[in-house]
TORTOR-752016 format. One record per atom (N, C-alpha, C, O): x, y, z. Coordinates in steps of 0.001 Angstrom, whole numbers, plus 500000, padded with zeros to 6 digits. Atoms other than C-alpha are relative to their C-alpha. Example, Ala and Ser with C-alpha at 12.3 -4.5 7.8 and 13.67 -1.06 7.14 Angstrom:
BEGIN
500890498810500000/512300495500507800/500900501200500000/501936501181500665/499180498810499940/513670498940507140/499230501090500730/499739502198500899/
END
This chain:
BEGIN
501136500870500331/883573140201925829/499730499013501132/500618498325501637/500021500732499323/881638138449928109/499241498874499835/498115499202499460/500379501180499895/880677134439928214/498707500156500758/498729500417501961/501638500944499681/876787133521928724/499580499074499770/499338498807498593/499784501694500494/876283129917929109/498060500274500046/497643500755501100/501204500055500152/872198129860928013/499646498409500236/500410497541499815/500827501233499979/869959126758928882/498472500506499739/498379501612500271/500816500025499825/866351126860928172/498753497930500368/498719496723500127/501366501362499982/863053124580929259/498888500229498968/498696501387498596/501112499314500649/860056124470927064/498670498522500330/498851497428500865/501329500497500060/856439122964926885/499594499310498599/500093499721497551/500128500271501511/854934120884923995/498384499704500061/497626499800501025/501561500221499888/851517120018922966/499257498528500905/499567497404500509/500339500930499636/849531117766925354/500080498333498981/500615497253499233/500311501165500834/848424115474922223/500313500827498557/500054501994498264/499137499471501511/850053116102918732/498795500088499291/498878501006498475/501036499883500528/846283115508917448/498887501097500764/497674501078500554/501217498691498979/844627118824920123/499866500810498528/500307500591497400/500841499153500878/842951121357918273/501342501012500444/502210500631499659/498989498987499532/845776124224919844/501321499496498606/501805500344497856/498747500621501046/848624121978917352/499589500128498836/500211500915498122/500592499886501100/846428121485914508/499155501313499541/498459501253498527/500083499069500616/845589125014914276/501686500789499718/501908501297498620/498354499587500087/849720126228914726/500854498976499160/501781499354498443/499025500830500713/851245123287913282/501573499735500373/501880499072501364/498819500153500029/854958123441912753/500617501484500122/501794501827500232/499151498793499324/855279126877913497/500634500211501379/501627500887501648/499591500083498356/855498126244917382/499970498945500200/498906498529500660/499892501477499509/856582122813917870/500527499926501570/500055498989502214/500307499996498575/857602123502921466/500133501474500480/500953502277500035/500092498694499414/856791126507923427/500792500588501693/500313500186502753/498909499930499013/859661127946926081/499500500548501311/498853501588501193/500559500001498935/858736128087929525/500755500405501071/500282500570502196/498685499864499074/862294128848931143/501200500719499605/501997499976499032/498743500196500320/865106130470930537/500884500404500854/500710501273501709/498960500040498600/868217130085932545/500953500269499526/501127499599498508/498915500028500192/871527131431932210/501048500300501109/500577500670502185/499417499378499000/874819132227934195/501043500896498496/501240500562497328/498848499392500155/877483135025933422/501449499315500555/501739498621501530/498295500551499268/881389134356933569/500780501232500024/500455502043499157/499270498469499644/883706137408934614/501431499485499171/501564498371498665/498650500410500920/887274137325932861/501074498969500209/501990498614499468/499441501216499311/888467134597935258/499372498451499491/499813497357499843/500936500811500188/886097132417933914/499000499467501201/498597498306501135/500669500478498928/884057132189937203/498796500489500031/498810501718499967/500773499567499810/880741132517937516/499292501368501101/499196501279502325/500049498668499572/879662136133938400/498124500268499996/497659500784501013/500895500054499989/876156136068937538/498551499081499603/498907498194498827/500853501156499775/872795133929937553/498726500690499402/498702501919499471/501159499458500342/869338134541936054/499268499167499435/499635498648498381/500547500997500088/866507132310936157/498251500669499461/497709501608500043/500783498787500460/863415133523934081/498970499023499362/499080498392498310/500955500867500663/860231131713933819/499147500722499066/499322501935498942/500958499644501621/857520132194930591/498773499296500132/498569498097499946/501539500526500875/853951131869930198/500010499521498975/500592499866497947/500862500654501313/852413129853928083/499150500554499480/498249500775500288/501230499257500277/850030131672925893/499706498652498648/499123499157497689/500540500773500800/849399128513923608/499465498476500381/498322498025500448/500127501553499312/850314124700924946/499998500604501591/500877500656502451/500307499140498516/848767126539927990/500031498308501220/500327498564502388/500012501010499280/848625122986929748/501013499182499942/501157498506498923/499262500553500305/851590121468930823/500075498966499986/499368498337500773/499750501690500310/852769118066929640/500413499486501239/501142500024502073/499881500446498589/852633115755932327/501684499417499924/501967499115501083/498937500145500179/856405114799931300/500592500976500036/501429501006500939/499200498350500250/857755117999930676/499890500676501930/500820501147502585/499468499355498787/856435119079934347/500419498626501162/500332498689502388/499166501544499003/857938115515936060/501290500490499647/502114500697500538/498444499400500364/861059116817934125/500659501140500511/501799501206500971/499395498369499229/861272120693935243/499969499722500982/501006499738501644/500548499192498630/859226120756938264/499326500795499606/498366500951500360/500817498804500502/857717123618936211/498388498915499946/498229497708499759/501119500475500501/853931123299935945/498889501631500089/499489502674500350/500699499048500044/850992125928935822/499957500657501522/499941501887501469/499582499116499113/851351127090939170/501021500549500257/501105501749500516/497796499219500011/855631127521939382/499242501086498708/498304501371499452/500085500106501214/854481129258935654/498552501793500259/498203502822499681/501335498557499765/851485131841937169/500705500967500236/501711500766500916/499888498457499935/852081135381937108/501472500274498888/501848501425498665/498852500039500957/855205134759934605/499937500762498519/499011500553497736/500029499019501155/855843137104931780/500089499448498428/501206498966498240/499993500406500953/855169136082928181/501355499680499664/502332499502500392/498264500344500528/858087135368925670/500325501195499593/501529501402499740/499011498851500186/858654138839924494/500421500498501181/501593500813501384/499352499110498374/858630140347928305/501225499301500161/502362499763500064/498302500681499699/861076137388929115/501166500635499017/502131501275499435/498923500262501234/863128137554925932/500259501383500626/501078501422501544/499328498855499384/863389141345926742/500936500538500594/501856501282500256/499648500039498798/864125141085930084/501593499342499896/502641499911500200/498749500735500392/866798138409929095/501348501236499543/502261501757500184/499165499280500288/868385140482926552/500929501811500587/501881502468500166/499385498757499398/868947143662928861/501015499604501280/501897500307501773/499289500315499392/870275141641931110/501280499418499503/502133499184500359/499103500612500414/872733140166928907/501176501363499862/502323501118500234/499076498963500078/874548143843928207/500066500148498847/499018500483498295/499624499469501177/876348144321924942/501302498656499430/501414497786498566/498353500539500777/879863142869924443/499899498254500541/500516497888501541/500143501280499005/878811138941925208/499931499214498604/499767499667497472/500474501319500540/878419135702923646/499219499301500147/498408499899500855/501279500466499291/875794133042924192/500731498932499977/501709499056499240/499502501314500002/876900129326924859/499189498988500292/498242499254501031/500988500542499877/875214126719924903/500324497883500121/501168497132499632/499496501816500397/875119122638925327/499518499295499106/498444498740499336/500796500921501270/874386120859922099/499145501087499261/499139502276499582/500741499103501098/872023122260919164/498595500145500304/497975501080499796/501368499521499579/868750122170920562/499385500591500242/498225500560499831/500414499032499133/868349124881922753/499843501693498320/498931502518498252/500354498962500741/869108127496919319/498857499949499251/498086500896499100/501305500523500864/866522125687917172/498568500468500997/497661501126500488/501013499805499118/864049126040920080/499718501620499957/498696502259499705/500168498296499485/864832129726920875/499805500887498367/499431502057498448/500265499335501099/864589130786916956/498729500271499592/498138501303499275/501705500007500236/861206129431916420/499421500574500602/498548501265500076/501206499100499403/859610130920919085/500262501428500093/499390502096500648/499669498990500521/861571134142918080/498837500458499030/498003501352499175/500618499803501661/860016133819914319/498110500054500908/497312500992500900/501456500227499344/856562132611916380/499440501634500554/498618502196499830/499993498999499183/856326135729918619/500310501199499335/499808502257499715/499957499071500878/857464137806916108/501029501300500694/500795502504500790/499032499019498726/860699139261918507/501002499995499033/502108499916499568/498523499843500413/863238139481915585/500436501537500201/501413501802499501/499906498937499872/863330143104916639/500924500080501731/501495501078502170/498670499967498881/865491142075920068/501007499065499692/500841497855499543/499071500468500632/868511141320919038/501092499353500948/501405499954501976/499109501507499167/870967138185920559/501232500053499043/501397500300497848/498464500166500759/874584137705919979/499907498287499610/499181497493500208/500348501431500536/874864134290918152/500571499555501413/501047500237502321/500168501197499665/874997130827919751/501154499463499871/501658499976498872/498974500455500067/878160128785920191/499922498621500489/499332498663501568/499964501096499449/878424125177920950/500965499153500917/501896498477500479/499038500644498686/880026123804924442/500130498635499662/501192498115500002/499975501348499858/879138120201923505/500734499584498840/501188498442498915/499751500333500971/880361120113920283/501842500487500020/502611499654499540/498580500186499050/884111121485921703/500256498678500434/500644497714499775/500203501232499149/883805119053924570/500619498366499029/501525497561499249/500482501352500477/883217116158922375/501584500099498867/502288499107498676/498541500375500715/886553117252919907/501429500142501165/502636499938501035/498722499481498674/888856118123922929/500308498410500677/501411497976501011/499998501383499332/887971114513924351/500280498713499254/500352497540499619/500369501166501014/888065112901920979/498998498617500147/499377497467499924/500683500495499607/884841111478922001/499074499307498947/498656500027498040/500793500558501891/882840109217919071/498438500714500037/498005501231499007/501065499370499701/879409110552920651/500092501059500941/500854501159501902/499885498939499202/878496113661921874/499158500142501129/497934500187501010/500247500898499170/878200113006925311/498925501078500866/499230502270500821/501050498986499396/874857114715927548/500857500413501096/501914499876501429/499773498796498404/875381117341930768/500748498850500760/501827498909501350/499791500569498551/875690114815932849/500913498859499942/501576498380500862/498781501140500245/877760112208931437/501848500653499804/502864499958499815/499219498840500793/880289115606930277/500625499734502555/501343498949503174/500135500424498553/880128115804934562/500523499089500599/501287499272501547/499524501523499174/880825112320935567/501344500141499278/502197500274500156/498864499895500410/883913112599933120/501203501084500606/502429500975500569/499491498689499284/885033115734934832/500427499744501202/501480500258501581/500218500141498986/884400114369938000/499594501230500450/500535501843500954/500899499228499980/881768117133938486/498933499543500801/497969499169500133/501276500371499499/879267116200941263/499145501026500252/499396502104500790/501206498933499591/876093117848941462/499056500169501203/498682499302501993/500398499503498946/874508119574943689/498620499463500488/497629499556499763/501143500641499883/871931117797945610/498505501336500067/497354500927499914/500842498903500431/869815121428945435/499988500750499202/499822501968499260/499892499304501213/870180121855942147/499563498857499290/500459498013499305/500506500954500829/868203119366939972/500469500356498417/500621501482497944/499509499942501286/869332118578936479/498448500829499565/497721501239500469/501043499473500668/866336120121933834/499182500783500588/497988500518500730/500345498980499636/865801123104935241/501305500851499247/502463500479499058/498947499234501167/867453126064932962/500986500541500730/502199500361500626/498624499498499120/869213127781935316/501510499069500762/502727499203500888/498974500820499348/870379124849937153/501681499266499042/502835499037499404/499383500631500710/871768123327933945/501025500738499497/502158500282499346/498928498718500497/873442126792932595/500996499656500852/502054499316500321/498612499672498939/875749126774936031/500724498715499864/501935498617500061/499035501389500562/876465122855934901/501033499981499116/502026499258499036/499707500392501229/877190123836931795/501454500702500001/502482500468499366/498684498733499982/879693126553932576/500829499377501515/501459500216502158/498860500910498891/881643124000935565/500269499139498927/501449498861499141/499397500462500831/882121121953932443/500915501066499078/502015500690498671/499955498668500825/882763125207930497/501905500081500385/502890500270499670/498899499216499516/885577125819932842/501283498855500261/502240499293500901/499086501075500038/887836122235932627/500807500475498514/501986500157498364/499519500265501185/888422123192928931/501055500328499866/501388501157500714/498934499349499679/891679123784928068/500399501292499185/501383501898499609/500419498868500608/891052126680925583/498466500290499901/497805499981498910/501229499877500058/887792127693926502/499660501416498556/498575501694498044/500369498322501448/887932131169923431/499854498806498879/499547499301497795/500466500547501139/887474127774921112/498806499601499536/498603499121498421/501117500020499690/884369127550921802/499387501337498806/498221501183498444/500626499338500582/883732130534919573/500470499235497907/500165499683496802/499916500441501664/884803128537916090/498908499289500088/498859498500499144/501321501281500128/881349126447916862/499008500583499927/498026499928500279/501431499667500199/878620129040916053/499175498933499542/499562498049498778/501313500829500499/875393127237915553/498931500371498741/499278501446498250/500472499224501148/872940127956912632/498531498862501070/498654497772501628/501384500316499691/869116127237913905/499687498943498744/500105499036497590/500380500833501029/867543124288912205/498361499630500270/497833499350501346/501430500067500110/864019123921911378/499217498769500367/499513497630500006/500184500791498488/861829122298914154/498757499768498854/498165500729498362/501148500226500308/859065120117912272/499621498464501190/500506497753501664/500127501157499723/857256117265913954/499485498972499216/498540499160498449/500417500905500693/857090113847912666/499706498708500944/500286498211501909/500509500949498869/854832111227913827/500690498841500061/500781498199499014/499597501551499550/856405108122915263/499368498777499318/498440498302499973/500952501059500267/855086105233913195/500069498720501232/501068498269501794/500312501101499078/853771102571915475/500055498490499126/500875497572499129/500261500703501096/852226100593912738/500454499731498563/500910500605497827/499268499929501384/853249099121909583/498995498511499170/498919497484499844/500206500934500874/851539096712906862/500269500216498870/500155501371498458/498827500273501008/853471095508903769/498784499703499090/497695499265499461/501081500413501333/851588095145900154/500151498912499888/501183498464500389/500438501424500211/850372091683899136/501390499551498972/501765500126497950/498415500215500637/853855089970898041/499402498453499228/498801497662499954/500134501630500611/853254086583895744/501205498917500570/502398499114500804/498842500802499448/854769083467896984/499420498902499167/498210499024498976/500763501819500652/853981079536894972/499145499770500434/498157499645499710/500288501220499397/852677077829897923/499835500888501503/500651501809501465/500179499986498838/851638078748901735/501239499834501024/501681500710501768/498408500341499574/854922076921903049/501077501028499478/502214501093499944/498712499427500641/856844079253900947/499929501252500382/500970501892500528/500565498725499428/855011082334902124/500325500130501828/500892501137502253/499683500477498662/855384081284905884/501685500380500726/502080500883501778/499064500430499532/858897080445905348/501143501394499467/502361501450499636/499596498750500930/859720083895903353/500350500727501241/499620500635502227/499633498746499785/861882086841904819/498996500795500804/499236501076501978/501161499016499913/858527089012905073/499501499263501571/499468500010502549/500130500704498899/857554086212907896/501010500015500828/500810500488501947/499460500284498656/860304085479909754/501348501242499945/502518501005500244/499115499359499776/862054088524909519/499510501060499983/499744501758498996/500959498514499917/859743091602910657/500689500765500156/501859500413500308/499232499001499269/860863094883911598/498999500888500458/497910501164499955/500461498901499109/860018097326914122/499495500878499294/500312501404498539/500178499152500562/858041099534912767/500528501789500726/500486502854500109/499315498547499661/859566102622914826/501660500226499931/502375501219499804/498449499653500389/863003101845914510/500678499481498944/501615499871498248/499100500387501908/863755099773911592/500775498749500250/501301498392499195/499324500822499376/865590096569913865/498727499223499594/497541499545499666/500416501228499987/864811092872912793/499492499683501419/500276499747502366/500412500850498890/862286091280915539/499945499004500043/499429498332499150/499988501221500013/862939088410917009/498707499669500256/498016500480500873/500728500414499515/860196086039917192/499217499062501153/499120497844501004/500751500805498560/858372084669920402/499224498823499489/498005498682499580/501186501439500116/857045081440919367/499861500242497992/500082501172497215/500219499909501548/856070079942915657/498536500954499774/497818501389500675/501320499502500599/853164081504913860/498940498907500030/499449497848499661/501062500113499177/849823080177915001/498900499995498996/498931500985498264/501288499572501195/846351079653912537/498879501140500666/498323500536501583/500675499707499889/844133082152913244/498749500015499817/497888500192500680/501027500231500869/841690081732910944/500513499407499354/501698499095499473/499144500843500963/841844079757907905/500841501102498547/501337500517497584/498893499754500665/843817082763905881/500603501141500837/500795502238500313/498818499188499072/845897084491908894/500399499276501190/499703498652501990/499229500021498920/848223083929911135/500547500590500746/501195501439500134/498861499222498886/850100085396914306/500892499489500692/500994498263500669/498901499721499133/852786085770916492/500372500905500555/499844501928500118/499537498338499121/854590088578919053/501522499650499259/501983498542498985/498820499712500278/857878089844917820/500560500632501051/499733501362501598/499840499246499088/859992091260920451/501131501407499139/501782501179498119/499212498937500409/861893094856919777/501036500157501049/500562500109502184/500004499700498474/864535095530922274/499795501146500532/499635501219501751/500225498402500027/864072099285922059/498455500052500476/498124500682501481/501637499770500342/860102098956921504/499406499028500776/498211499310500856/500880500714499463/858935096041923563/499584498753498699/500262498333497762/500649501249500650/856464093214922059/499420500463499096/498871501544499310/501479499595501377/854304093574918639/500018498917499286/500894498181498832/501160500937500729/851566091615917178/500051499893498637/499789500908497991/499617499827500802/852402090232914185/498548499036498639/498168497865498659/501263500469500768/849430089521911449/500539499480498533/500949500243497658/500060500048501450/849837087549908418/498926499449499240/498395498425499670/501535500013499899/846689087669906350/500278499798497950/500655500581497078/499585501120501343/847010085101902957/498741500193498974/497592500317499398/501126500493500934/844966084813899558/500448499567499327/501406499942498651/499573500965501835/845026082092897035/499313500503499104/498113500772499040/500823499703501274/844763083063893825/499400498666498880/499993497587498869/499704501006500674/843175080986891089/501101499402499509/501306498190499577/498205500628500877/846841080607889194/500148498886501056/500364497726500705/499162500995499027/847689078921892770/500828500529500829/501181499864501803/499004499578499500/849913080934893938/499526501014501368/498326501282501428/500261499278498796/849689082984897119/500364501492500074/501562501715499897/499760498963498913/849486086611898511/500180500096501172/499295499799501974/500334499816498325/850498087320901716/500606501589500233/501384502331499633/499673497927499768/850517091049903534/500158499336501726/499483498680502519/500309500050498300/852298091288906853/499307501401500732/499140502376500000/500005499078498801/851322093674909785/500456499874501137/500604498739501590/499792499852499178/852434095191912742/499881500785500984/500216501945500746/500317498752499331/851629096995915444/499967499268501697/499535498169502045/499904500313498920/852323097043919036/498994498911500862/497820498741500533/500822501174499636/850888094344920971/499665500224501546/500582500639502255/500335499547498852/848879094759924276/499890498340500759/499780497263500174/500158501484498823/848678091848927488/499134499489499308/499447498318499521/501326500635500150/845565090635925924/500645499123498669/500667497895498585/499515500536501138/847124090032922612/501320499164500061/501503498269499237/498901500866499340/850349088577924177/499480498698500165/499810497745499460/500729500965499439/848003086250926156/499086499188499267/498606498133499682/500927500916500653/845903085139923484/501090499442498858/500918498251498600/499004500749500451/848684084245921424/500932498974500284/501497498065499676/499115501585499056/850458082136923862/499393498927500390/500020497964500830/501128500742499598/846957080356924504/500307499154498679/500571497953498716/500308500429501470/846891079857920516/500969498819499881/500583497666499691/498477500770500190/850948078345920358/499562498634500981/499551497501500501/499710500838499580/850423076436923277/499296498897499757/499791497776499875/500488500759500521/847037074961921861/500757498966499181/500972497764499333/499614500965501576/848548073974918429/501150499019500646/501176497800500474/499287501050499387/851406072737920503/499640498195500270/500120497184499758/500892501546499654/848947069632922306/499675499834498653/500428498991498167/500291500646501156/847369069352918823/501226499106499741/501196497881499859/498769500837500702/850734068221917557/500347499045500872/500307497927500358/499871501376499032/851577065908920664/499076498813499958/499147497657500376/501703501538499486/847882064027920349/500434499640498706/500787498461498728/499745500251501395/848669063809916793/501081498866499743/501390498557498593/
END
């Protein structure tokens, strides 16, 4: 049996709202553009190499991230053989008596879907095994650590003509880590099982239902005010300055995230007859303008209070 350390690259939709996404959906959440592997001979040494680019026949335009990341873009990408030719091509090159290996769970999830997509369950792949997920119990490591951090631990330097995120390049990474292990045949108790690739949008934004408070002061001084959260990650923001009148029933402020940056924070009040108050916060990222007019606002009310 012989060891195939697999890496792939893939492509995703320019804009999650194109017409190309919103007719496919969640069937092709990213489309594979690369695939790279090396062979290992019974020494464990690399014996063979195979670098195998893929048309796009959908997210035909590549993401301007994705080709800053490969290097791949529509010209590297011209005259390149769909995903069944590749996949084909792949699998004849792989032989018979082999394994597949791989770093982390990503790469099977990727390569299933566009299996099921393409409609190639008719070329048949020896399962998937996980290098990173070894790695990470061999080292008794708390996180499971990327290519390149796996590398620096190794003391593994890379090759200055060999760029990380490129498939091939990363396969021959993966299999110089491959080859520190000290039972590398354990590697086969870590088959992988494909897991189903949906996308979910990032919330940016967030506003909270109208909460009752007594009194204005009490609403102000409430949780909901001085204790926002990020709407993308879920972390308490601190606040940049007090809250500010906007009008006579809202107020603002910037919250900072440290993950997310600055966001604009709206609180927007109604008295009821009873007396008592609604208030609804919002949030949503905050641009220079809105920074700047908020710090105009603070520093106003500020002088108010000094002349006062």
């Amino acid at each position: 049996m012989q060891y195939i350390i697999l890496d792939l690259e893939w492509n995703q939709p320019i804009s999650w709202q194109s017409p190309v996404y919103k007719q496919i959906g969640n069937k092709l959440i990213f489309e594979m553009i690369q695939i790279g592997a090396v062979k290992l001979d019974q020494n464990l040494q690399i014996a063979d190499a195979l670098s195998l680019p893929i048309a796009p026949t959908h997210y035909i335009q590549i993401h301007p991230r994705i080709r800053k990341m490969t290097g791949l873009g529509n010209e590297e990408l011209a005259g390149a053989p769909a995903f069944r030719e590749a996949l084909e091509q792949f699998a004849a090159w792989c032989g018979e008596d082999y394994v597949l290996l791989t770093w982390g769970c990503d790469d099977v999830s990727v390569l299933q879907q566009n299996i099921d997509f393409f409609e190639c369950q008719d070329i048949s792949l020896a399962p998937l095994c996980d290098i990173q997920k070894l790695f990470t119990q061999v080292h008794s490591l708390k996180d499971r650590p990327s290519l390149k951090k796996a590398m620096e631990q190794m003391n593994i330097a890379p090759d200055e003509s060999m760029a990380f995120h490129n498939a091939r390049n990363d396969a021959w990474y993966t299999a110089l880590v491959f080859q520190t292990l000290p039972d590398p045949a354990a590697v086969l108790e870590y088959t992988q099982t494909p897991k189903s690739l949906i996308h979910k949008p990032r919330k940016t934004r967030e506003r909270t239902a109208m909460t009752p408070y007594p009194s204005v002061q009490a609403a102000l001084e409430s949780d909901l005010a001085l204790k926002p959260t990020c709407p993308r990650c879920g972390r308490i923001l601190a606040l940049d300055g007090e809250y500010v009148l906007q009008s006579p029933d809202k107020y603002i402020t910037i919250g900072k995230c440290r993950g997310h940056g600055k966001m604009l924070l709206r609180l927007a009040l109604r008295t009821e007859e009873e007396g008592h108050v609604l208030m609804r916060r919002s949030v949503a990222p905050a641009s220079y303008s809105n920074i700047a007019y908020v710090h105009t606002k603070q520093f106003q009310a500020r002088q108010r209070e000094g002349i006062s």
